[in-house]
N, CA and C atoms as a LAMMPS dump frame, in Angstrom:
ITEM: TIMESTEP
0
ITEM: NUMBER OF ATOMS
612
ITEM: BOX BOUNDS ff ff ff
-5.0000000000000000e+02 5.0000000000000000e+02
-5.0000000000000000e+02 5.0000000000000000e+02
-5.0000000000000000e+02 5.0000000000000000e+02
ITEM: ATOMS id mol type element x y z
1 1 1 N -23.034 17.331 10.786
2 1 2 C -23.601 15.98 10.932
3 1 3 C -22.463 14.968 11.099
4 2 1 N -22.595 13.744 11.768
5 2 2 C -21.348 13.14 12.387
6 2 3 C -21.776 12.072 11.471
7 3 1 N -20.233 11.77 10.876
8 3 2 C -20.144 10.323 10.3
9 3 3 C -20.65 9.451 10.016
10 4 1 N -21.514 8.199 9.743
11 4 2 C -21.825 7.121 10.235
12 4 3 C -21.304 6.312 9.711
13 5 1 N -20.556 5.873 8.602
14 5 2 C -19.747 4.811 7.727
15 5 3 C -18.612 4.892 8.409
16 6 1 N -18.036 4.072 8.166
17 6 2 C -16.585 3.823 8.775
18 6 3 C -15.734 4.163 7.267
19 7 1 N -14.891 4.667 7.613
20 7 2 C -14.257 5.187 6.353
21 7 3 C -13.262 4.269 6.882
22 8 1 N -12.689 3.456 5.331
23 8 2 C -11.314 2.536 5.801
24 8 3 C -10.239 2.83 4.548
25 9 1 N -8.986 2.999 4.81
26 9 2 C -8.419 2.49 3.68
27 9 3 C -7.879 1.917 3.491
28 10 1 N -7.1 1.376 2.217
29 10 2 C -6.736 0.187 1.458
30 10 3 C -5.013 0.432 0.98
31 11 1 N -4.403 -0.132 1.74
32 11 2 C -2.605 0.494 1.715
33 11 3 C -1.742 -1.211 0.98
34 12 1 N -1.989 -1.548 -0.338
35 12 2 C -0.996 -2.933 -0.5
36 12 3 C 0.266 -2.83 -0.943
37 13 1 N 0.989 -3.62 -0.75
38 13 2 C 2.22 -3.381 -1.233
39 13 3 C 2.962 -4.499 -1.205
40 14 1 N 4.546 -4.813 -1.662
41 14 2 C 5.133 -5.928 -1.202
42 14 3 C 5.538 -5.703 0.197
43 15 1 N 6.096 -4.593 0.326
44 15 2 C 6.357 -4.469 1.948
45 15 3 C 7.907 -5.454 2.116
46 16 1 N 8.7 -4.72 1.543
47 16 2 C 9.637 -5.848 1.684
48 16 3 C 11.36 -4.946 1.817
49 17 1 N 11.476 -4.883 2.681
50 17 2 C 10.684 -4.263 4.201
51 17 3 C 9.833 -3.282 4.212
52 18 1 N 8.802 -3.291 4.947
53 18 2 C 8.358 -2.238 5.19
54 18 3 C 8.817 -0.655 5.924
55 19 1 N 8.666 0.319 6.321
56 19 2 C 9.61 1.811 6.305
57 19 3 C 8.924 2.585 6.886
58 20 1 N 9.879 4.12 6.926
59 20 2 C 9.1 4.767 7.546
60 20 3 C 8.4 5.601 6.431
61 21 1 N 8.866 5.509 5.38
62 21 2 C 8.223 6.441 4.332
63 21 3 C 6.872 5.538 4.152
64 22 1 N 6.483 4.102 4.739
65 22 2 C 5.152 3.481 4.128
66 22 3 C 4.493 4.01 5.236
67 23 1 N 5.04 4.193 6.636
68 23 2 C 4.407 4.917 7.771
69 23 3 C 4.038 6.238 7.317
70 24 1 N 4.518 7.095 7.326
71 24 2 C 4.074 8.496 6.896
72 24 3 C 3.258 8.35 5.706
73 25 1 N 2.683 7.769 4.76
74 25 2 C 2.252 7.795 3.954
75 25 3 C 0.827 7.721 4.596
76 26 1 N 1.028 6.532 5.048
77 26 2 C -0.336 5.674 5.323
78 26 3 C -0.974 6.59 6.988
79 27 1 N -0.222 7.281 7.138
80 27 2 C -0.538 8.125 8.612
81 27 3 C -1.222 9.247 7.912
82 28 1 N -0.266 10.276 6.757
83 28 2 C -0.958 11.14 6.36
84 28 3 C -2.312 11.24 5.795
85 29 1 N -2.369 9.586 5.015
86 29 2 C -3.444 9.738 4.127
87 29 3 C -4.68 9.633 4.95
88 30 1 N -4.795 9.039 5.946
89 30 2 C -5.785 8.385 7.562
90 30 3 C -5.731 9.953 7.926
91 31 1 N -4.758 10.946 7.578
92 31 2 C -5.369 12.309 8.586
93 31 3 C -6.092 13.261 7.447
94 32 1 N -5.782 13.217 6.383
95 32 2 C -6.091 14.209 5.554
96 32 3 C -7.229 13.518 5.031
97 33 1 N -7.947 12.292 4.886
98 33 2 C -8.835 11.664 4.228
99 33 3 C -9.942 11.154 5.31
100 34 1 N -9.622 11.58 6.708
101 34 2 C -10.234 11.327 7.855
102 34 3 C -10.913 9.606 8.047
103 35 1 N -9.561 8.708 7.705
104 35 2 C -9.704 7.666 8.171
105 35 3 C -9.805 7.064 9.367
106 36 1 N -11.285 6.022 9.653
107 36 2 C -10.899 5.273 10.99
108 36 3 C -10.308 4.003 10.934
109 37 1 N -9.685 3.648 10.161
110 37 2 C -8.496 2.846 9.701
111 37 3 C -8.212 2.215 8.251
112 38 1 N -6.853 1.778 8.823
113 38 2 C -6.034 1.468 7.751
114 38 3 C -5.361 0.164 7.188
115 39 1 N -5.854 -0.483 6.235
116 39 2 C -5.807 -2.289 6.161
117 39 3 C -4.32 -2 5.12
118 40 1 N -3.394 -2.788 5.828
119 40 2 C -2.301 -2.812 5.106
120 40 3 C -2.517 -4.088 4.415
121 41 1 N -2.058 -4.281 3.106
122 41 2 C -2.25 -5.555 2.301
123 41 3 C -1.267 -6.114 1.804
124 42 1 N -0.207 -6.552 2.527
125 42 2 C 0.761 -7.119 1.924
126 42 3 C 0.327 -8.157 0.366
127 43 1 N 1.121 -7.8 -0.552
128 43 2 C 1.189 -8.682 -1.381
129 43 3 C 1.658 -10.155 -1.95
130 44 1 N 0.622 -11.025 -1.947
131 44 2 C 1.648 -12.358 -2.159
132 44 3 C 2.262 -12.551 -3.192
133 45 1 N 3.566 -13.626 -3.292
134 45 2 C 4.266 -13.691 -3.883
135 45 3 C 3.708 -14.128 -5.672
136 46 1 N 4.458 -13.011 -6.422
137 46 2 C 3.967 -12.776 -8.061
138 46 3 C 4.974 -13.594 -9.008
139 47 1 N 4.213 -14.694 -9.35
140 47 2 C 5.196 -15.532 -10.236
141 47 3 C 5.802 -15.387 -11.819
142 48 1 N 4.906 -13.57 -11.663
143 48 2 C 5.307 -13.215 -13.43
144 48 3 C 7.137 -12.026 -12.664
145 49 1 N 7.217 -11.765 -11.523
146 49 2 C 8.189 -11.247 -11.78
147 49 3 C 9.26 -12.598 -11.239
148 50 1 N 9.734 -12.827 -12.387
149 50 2 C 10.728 -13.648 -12.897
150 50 3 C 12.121 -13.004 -12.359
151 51 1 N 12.765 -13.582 -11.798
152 51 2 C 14.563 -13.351 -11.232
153 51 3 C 14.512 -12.186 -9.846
154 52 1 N 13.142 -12.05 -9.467
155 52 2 C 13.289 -11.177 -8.188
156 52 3 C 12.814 -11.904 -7.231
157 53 1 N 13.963 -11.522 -6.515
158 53 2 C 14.074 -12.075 -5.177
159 53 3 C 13.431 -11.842 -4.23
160 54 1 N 11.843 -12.041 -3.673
161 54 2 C 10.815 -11.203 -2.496
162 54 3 C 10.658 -12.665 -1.358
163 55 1 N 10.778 -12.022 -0.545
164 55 2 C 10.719 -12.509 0.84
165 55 3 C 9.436 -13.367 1.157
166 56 1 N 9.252 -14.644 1.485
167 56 2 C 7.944 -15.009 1.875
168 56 3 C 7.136 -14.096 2.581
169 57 1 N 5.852 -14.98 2.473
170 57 2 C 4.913 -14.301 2.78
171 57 3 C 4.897 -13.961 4.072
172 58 1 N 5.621 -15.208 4.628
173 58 2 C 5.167 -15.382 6.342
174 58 3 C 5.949 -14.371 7.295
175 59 1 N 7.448 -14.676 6.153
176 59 2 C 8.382 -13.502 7.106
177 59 3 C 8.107 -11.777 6.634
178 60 1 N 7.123 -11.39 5.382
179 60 2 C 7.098 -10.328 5.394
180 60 3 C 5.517 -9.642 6.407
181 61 1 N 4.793 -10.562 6.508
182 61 2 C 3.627 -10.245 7.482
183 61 3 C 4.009 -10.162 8.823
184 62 1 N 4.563 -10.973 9.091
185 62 2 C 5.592 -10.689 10.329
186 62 3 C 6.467 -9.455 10.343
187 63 1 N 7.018 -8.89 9.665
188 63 2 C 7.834 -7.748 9.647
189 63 3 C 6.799 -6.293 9.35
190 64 1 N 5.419 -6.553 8.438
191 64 2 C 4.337 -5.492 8.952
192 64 3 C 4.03 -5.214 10.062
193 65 1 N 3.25 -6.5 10.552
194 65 2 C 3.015 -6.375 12.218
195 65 3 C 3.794 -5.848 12.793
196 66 1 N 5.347 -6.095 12.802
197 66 2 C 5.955 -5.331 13.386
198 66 3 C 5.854 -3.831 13.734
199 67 1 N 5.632 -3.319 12.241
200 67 2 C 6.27 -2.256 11.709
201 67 3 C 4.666 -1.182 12.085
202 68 1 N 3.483 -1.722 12.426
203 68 2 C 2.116 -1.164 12.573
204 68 3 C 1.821 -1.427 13.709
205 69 1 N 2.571 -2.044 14.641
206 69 2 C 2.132 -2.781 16.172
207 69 3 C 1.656 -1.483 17.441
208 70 1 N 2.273 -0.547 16.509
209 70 2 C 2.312 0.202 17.963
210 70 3 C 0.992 1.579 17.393
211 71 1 N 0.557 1.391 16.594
212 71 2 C -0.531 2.095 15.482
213 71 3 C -2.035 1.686 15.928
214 72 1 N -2.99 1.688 16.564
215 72 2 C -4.193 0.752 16.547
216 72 3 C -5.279 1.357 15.74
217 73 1 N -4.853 2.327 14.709
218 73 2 C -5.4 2.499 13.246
219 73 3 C -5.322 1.694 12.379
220 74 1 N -4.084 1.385 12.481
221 74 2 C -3.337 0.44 11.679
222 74 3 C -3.868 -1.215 11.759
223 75 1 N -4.515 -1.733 10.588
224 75 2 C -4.774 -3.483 10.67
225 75 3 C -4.151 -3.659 9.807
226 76 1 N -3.573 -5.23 9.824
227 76 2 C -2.875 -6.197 9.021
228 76 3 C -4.06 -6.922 8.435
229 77 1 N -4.16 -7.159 6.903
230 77 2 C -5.805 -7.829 6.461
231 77 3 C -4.434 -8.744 5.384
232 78 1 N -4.833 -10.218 5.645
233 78 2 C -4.186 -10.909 4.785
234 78 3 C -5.286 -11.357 3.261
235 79 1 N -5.752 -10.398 3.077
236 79 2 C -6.742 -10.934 1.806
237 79 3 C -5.784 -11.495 0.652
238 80 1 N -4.995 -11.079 0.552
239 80 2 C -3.965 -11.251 -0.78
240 80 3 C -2.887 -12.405 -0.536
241 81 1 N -2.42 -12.367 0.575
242 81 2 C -1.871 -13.795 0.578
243 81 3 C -2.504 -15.18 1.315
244 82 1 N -3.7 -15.24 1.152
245 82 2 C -4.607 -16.416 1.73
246 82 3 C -5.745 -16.789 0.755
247 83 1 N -5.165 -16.533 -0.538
248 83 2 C -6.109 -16.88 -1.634
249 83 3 C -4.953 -16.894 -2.777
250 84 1 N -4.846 -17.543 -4.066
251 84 2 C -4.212 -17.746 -4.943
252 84 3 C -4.715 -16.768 -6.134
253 85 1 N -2.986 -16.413 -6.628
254 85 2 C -2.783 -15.367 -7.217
255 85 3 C -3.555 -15.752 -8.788
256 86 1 N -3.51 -14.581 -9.377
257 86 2 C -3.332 -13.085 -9.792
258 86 3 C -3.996 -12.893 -8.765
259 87 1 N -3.932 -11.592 -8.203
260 87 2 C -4.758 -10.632 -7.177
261 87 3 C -4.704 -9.371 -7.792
262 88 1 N -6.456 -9.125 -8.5
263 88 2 C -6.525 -7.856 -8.9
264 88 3 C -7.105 -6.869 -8.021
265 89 1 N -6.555 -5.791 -8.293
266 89 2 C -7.445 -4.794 -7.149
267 89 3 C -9.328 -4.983 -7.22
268 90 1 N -9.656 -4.847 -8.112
269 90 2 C -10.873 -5.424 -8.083
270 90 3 C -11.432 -6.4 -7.324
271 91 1 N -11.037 -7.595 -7.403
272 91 2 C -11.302 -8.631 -6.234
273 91 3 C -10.878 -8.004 -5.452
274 92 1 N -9.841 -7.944 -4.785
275 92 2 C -9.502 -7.336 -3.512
276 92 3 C -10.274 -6.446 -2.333
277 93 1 N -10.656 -5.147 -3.674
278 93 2 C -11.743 -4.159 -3.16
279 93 3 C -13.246 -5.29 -2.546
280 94 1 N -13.29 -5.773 -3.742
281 94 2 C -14.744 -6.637 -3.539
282 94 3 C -14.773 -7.824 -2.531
283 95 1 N -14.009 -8.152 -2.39
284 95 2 C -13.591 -8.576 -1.011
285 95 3 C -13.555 -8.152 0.17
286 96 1 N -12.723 -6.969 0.589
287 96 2 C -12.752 -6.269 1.434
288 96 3 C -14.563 -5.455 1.591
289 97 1 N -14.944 -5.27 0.382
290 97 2 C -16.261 -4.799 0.639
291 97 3 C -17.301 -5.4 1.415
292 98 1 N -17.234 -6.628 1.345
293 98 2 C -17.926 -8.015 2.145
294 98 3 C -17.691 -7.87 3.225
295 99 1 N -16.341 -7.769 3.175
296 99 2 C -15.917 -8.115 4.99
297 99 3 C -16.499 -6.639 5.807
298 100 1 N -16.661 -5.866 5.388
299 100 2 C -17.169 -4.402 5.584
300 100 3 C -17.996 -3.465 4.827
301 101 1 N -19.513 -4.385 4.857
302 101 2 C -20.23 -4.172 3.835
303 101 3 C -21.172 -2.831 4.211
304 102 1 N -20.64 -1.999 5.279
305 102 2 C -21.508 -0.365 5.397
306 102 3 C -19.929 0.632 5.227
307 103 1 N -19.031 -0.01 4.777
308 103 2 C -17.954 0.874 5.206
309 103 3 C -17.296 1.896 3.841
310 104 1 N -16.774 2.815 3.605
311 104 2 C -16.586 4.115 2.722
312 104 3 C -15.134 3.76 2.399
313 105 1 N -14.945 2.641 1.366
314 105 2 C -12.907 2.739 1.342
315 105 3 C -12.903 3.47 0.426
316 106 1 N -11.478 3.604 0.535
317 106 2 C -10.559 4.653 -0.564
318 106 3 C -9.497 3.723 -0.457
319 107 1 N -8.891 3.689 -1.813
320 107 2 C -7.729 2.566 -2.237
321 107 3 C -6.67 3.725 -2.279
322 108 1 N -5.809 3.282 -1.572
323 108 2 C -4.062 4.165 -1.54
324 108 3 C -3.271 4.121 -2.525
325 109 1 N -2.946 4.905 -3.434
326 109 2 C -2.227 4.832 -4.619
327 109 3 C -0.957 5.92 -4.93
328 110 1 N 0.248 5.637 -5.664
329 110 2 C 1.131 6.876 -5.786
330 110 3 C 0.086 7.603 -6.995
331 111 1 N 0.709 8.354 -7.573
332 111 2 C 0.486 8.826 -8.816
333 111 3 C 1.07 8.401 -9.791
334 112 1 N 2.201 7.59 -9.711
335 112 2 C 2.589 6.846 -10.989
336 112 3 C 1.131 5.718 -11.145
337 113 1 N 1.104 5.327 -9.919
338 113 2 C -0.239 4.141 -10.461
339 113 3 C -1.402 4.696 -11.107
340 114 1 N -1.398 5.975 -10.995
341 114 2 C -2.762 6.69 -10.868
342 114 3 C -2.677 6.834 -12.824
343 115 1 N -1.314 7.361 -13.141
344 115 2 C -0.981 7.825 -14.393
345 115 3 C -1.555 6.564 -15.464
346 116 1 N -1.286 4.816 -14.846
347 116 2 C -1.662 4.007 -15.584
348 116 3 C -3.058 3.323 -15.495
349 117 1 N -3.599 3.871 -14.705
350 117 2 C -5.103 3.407 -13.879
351 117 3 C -5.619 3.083 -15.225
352 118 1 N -6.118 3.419 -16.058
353 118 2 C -7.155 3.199 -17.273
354 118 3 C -6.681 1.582 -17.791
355 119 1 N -5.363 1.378 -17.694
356 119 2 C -4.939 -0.014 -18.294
357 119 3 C -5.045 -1.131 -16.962
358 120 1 N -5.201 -1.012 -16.1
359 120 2 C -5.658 -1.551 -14.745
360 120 3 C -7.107 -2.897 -15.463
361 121 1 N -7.271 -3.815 -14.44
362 121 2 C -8.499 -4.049 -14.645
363 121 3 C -9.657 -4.025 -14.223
364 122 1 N -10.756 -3.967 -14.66
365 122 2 C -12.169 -2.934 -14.448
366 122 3 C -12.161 -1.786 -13.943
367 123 1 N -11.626 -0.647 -14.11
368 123 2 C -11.14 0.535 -13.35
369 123 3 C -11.879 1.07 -13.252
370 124 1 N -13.236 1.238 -13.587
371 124 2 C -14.909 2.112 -13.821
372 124 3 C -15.156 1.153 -12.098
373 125 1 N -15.259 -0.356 -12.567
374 125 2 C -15.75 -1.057 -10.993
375 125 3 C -14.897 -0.702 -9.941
376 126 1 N -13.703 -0.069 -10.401
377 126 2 C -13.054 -0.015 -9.198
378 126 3 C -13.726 1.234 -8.472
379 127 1 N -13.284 2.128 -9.058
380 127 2 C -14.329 3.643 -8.896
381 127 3 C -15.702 3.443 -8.278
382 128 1 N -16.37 2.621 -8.667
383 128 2 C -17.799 2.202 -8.079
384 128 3 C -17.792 1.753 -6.63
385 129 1 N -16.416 1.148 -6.141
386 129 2 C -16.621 0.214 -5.277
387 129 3 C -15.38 1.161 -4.343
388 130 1 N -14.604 2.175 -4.781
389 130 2 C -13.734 2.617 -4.057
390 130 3 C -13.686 4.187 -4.386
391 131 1 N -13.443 4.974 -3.682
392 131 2 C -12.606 6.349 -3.722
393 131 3 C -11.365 6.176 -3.51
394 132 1 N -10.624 7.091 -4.81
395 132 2 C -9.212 6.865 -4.371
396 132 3 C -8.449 8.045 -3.961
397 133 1 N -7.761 7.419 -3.083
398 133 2 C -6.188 8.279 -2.566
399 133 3 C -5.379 8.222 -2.598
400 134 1 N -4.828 9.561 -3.61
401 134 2 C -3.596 9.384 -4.631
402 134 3 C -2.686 10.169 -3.776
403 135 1 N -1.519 10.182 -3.707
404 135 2 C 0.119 10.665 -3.321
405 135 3 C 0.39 10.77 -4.789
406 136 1 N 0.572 12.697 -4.844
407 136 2 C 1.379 12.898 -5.701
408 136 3 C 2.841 12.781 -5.989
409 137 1 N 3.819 12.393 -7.122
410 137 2 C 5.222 12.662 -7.04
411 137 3 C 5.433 13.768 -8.102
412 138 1 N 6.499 13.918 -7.874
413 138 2 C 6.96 15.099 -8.901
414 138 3 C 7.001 14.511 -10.337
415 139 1 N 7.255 13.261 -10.178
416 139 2 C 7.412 12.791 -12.058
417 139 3 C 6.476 12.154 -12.325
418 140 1 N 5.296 11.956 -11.684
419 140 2 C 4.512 10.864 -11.669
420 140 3 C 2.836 11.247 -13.265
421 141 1 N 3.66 12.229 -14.17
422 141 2 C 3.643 12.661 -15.352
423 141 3 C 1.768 12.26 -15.643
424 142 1 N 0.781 12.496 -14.524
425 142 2 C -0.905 12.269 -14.976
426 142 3 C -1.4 12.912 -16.104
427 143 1 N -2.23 12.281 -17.014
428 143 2 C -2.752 13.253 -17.779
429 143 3 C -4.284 12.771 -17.328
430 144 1 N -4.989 14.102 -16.22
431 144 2 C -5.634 13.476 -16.264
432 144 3 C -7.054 13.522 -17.153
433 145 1 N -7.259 14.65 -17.831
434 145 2 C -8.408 14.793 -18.893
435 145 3 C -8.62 13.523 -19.497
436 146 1 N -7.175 12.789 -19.934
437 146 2 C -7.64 11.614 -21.039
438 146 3 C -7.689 10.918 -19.48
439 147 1 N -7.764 10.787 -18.766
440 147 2 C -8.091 9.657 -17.864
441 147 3 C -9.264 10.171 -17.508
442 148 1 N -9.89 11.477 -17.65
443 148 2 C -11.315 11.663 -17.327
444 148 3 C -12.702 11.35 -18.514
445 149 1 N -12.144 11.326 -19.373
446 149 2 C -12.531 11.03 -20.829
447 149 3 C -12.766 9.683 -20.844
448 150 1 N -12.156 9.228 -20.508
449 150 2 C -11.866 7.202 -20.048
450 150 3 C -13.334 7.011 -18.953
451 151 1 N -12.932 8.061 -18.198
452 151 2 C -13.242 7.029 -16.879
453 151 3 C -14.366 8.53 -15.866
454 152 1 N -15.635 8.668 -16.792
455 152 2 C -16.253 10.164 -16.092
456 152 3 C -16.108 10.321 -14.572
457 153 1 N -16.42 9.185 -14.217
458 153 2 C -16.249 9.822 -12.757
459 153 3 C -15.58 9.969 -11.791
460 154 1 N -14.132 9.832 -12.431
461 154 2 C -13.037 10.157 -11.886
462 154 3 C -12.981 10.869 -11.215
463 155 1 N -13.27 11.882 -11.444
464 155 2 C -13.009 13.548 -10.349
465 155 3 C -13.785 12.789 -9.245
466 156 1 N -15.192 12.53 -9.341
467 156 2 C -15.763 12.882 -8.085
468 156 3 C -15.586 11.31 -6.842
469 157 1 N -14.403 10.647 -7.571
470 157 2 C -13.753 9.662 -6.96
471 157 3 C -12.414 10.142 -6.402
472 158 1 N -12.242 10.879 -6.851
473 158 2 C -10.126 11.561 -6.56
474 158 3 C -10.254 12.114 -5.192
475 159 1 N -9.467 11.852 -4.282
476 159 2 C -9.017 12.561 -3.277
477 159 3 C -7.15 12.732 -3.895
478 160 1 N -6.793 13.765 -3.592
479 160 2 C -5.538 14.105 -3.513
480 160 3 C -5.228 14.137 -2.136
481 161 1 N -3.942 13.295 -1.831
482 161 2 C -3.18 13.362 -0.473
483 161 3 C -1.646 14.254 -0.789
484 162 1 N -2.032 15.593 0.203
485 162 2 C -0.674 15.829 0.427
486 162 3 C 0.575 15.253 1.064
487 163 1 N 1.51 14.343 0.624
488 163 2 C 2.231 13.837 1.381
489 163 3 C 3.806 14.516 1.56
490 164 1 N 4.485 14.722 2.287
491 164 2 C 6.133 14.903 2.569
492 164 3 C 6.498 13.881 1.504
493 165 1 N 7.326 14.367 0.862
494 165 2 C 8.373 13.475 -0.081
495 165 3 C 9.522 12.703 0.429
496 166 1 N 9.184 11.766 0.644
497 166 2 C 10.629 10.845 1.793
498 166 3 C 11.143 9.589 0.9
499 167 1 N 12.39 10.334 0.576
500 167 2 C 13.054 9.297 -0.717
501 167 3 C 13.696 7.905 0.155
502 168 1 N 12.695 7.084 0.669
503 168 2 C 13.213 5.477 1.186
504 168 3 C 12.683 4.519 0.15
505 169 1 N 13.39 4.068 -0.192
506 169 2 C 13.077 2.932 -1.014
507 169 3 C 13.321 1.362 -0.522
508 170 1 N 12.29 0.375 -0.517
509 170 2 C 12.772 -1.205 -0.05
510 170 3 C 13.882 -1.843 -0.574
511 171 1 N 13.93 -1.154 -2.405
512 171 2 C 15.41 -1.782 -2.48
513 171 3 C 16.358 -1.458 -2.202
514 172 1 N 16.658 0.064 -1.854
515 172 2 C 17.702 0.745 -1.236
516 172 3 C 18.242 -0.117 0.112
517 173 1 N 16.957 -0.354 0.807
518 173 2 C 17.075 -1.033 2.36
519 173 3 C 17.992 -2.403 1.915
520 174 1 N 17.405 -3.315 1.457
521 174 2 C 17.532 -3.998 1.246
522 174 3 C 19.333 -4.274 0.697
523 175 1 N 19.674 -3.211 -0.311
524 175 2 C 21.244 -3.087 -0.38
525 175 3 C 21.565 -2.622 0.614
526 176 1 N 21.154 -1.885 1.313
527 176 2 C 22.075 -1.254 2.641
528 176 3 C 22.347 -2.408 3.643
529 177 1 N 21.277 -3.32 4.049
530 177 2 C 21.098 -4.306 4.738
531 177 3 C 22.521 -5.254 4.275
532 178 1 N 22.356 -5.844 2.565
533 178 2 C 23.575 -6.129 2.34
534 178 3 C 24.588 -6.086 1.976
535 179 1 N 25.445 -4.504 2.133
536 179 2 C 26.153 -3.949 2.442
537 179 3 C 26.752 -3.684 4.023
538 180 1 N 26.353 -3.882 4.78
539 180 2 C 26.099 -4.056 6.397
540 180 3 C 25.896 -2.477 7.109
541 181 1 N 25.296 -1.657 6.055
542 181 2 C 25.176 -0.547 6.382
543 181 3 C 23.626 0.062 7.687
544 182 1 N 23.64 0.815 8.391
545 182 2 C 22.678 1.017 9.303
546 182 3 C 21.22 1.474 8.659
547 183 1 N 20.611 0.899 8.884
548 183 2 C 19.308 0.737 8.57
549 183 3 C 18.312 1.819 9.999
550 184 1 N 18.742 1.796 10.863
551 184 2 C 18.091 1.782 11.911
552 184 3 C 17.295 3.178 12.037
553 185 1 N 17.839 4.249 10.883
554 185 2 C 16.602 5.526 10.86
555 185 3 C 15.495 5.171 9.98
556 186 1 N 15.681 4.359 9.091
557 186 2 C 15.273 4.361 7.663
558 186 3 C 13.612 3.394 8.702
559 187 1 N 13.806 2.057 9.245
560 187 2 C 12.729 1.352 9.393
561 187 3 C 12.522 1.229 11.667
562 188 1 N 11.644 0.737 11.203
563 188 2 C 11.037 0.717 13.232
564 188 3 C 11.896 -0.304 13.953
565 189 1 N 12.388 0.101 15.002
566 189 2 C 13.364 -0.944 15.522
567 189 3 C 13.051 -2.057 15.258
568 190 1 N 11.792 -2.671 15.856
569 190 2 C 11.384 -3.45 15.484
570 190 3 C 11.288 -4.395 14.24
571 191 1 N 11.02 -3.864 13.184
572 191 2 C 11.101 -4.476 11.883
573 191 3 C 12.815 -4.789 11.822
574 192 1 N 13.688 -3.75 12.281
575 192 2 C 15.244 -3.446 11.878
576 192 3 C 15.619 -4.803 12.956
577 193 1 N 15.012 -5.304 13.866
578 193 2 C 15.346 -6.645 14.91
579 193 3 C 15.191 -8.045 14.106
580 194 1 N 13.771 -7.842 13.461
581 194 2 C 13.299 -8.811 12.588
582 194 3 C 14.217 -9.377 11.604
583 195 1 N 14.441 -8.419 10.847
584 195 2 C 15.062 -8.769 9.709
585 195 3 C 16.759 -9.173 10.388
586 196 1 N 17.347 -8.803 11.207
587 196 2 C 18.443 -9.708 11.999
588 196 3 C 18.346 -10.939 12.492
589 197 1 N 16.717 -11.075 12.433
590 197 2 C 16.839 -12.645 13.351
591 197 3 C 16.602 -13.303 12.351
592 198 1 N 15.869 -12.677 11.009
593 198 2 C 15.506 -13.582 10.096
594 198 3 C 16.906 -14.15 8.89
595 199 1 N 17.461 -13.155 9.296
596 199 2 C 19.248 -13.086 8.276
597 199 3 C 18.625 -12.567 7.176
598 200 1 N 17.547 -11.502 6.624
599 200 2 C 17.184 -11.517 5.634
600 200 3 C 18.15 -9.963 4.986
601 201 1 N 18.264 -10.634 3.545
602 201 2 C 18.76 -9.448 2.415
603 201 3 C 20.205 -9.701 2.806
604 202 1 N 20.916 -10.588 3.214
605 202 2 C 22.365 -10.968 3.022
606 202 3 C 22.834 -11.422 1.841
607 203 1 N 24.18 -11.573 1.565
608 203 2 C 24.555 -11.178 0.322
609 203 3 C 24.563 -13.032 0.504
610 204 1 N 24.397 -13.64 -0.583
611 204 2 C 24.635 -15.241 -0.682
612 204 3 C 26.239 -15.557 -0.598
């Protein structure tokens, strides 16, 4: 029997820069979870992390687009930076549910997030309103019985994504950038152009 919901998923992040390890992620999880697309959610700027340095909003949505332009799975959904913060996944989901009110999401998660899900907020509504798709890591230490004990219907919410393990990290980039070291395997030319015109991650 063929489909009829649009299955979408839900990929947020700071994105600062965005990579190829957020590409492969968000590619694998769209093949193994049989997504017909993928809403990247950049995150707006969080005024509880105190002394870190994150890139506006404007120049990091600009450097997604970049980085998804050539993808037409791939959408840019500014839900999170066109409304004032906190931004809990909850709203978010319930938001996005509106805007796509016959559609089947699954929220993109590592497994470290997955490990703290129960301390999250409304994590039962989240489950109600989302299936999730977790990327395992090797340390990402789940227990998940007591998270099934918490939260019953966990299982029949879990998708597991097999993903390749691709150790890129934004802050790594970000020192390499100011270090004047080559960036140019790590992110999409494109994004790697951006961030030259923007002078961004230079040392002050």
């Amino acid at each position: 029997m063929d489909r009829v919901a649009q299955r979408i998923g839900l990929f947020g992040g700071t994105f600062d820069p965005p990579h190829y390890g957020h590409l492969l992620l968000a590619q694998t999880a769209a093949e193994q979870l049989q997504l017909d697309q993928v809403l990247w959610i950049p995150a707006g700027l969080n005024p509880l992390k105190q002394g870190q340095q994150i890139t506006s909003v404007a120049k990091r949505l600009r450097l997604v687009g970049a980085a998804i332009s050539d993808n037409p799975m791939f959408q840019l959904s500014l839900v999170d930076t066109e409304r004032p913060a906190p931004h809990y996944t909850i709203d978010t989901l319930n938001i996005i549910q509106a805007q796509y009110p016959t559609a089947e999401l699954f929220f993109l998660m590592g497994g470290d997030s997955l490990a703290s899900f129960a301390r999250w907020r409304a994590p039962a509504e989240i489950l109600s309103v989302a299936q999730l798709g977790v990327m395992r890591r090797p340390d990402d230490a789940i227990a998940l019985d007591v998270l099934t004990n918490f939260l019953p219907t966990l299982p029949d919410r879990l998708n597991w994504i097999d993903a390749p393990l691709i150790e890129i990290s934004a802050t790594d980039l970000r020192n390499r950038t100011a270090n004047g070291n080559a960036t140019r395997y790590f992110m999409p030319d494109l994004v790697c152009d951006l961030i030259d015109t923007f002078g961004l991650y230079q040392r002050p």
